[in-house]
C-alpha positions as a Markdown table, in Angstrom:
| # | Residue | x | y | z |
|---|---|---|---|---|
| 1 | Unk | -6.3 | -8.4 | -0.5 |
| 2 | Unk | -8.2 | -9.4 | 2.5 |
| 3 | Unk | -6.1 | -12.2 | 3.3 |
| 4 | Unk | -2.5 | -10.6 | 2.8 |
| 5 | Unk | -4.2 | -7.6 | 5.4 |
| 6 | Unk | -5.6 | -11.1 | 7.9 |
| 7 | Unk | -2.2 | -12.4 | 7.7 |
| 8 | Unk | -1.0 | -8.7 | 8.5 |
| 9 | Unk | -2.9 | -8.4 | 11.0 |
| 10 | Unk | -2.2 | -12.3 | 12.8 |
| 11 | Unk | 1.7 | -11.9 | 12.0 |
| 12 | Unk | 2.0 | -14.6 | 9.4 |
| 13 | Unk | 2.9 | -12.1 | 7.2 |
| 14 | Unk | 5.6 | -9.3 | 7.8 |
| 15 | Unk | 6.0 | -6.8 | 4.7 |
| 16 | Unk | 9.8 | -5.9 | 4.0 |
| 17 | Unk | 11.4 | -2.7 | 5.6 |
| 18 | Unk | 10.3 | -0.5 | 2.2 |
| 19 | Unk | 7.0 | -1.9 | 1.3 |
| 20 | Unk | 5.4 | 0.4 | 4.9 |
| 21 | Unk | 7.0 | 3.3 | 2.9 |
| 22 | Unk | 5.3 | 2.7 | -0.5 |
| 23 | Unk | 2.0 | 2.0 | 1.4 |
| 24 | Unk | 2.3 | 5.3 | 3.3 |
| 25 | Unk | 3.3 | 6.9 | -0.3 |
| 26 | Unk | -0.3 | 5.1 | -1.6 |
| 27 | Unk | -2.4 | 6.3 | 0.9 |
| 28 | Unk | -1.2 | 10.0 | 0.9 |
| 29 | Unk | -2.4 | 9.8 | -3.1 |
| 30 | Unk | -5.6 | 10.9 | -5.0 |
| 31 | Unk | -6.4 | 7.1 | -6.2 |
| 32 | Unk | -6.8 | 7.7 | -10.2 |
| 33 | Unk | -5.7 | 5.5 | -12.8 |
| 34 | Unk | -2.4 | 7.6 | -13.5 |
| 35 | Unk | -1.0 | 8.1 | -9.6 |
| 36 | Unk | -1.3 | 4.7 | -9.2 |
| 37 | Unk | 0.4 | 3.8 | -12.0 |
| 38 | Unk | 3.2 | 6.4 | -11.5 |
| 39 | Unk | 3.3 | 5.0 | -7.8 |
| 40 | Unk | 4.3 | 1.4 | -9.0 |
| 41 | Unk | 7.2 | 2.8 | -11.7 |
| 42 | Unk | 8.4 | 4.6 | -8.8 |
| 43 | Unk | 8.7 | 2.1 | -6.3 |
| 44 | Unk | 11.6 | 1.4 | -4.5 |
| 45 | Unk | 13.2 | -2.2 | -4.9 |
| 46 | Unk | 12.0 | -4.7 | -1.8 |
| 47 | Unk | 7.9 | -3.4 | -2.6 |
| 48 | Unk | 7.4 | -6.1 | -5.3 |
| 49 | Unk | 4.7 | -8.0 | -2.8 |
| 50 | Unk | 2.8 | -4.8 | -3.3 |
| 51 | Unk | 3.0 | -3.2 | -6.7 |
| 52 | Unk | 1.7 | -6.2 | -8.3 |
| 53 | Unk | -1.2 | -5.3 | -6.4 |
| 54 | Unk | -1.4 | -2.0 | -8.2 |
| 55 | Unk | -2.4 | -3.6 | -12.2 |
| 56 | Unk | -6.0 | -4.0 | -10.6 |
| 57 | Unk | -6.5 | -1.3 | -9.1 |
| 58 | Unk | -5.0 | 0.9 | -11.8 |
| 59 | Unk | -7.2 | -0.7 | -14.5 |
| 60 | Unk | -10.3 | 0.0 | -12.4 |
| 61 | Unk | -9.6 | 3.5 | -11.5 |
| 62 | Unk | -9.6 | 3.8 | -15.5 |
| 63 | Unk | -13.5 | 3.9 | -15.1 |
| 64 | Unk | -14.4 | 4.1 | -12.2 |
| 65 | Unk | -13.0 | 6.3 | -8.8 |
| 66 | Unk | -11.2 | 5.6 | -5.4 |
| 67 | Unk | -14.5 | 4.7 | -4.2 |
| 68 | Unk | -15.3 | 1.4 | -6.2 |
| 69 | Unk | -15.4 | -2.0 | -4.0 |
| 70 | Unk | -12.7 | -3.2 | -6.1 |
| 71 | Unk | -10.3 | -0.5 | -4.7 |
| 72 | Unk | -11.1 | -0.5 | -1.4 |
| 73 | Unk | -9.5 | -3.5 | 0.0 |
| 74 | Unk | -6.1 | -2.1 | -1.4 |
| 75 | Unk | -6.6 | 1.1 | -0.2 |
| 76 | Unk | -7.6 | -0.4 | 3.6 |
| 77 | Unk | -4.4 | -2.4 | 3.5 |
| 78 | Unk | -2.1 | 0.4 | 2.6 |
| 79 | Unk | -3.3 | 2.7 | 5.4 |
| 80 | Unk | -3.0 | 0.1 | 7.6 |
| 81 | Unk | 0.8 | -0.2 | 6.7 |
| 82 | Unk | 1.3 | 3.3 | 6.6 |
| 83 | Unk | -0.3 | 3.6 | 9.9 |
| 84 | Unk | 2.0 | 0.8 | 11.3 |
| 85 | Unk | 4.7 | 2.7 | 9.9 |
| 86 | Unk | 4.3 | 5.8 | 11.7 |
| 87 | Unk | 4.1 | 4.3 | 14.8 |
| 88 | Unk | 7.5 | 2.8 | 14.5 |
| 89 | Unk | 10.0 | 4.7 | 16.4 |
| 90 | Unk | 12.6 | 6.3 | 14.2 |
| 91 | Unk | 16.2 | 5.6 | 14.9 |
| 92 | Unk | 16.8 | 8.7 | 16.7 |
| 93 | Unk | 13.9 | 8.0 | 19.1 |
| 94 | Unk | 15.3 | 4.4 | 19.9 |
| 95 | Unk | 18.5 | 6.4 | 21.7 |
């Protein structure tokens, strides 16, 4: 997870147009097992780099909560998406 938010971060990775969106859904969620889960059967096509992050996390969240090491890195890298993503300028704004 570290390296996908490096590569982020230095440009040698761009997410696709919906992936910000599901990253922005993931860190306006209470991290449990189930919201994950529901999260990744509800994600719009074009996320697939992301939700097959989710099985981890999901599977750790079944014992453990939102603040376990394992989660973290995931939950770092989808507010720093989400962030991102708010700071785009919407279509209107671009007039």
């Amino acid at each position: 997870m570290t390296t996908l938010q490096r590569r982020y971060a230095d440009g040698t990775w761009i997410p696709l147009a919906e992936e910000p969106q599901l990253a922005g859904q993931l860190a306006r969620l209470p991290w449990m097992e189930e919201t994950i889960r529901a999260a990744k059967r509800e994600a719009p096509s074009g996320t697939e780099c992301l939700t097959v992050l989710l099985d981890n996390p999901a599977f750790v969240l079944r014992c453990t909560d939102a603040r376990d090491p394992a989660v973290l890195p995931l939950r770092a890298l989808a507010d720093v998406l989400a962030d991102d993503a708010d700071r785009q300028p919407t279509p209107s704004a671009e007039r």
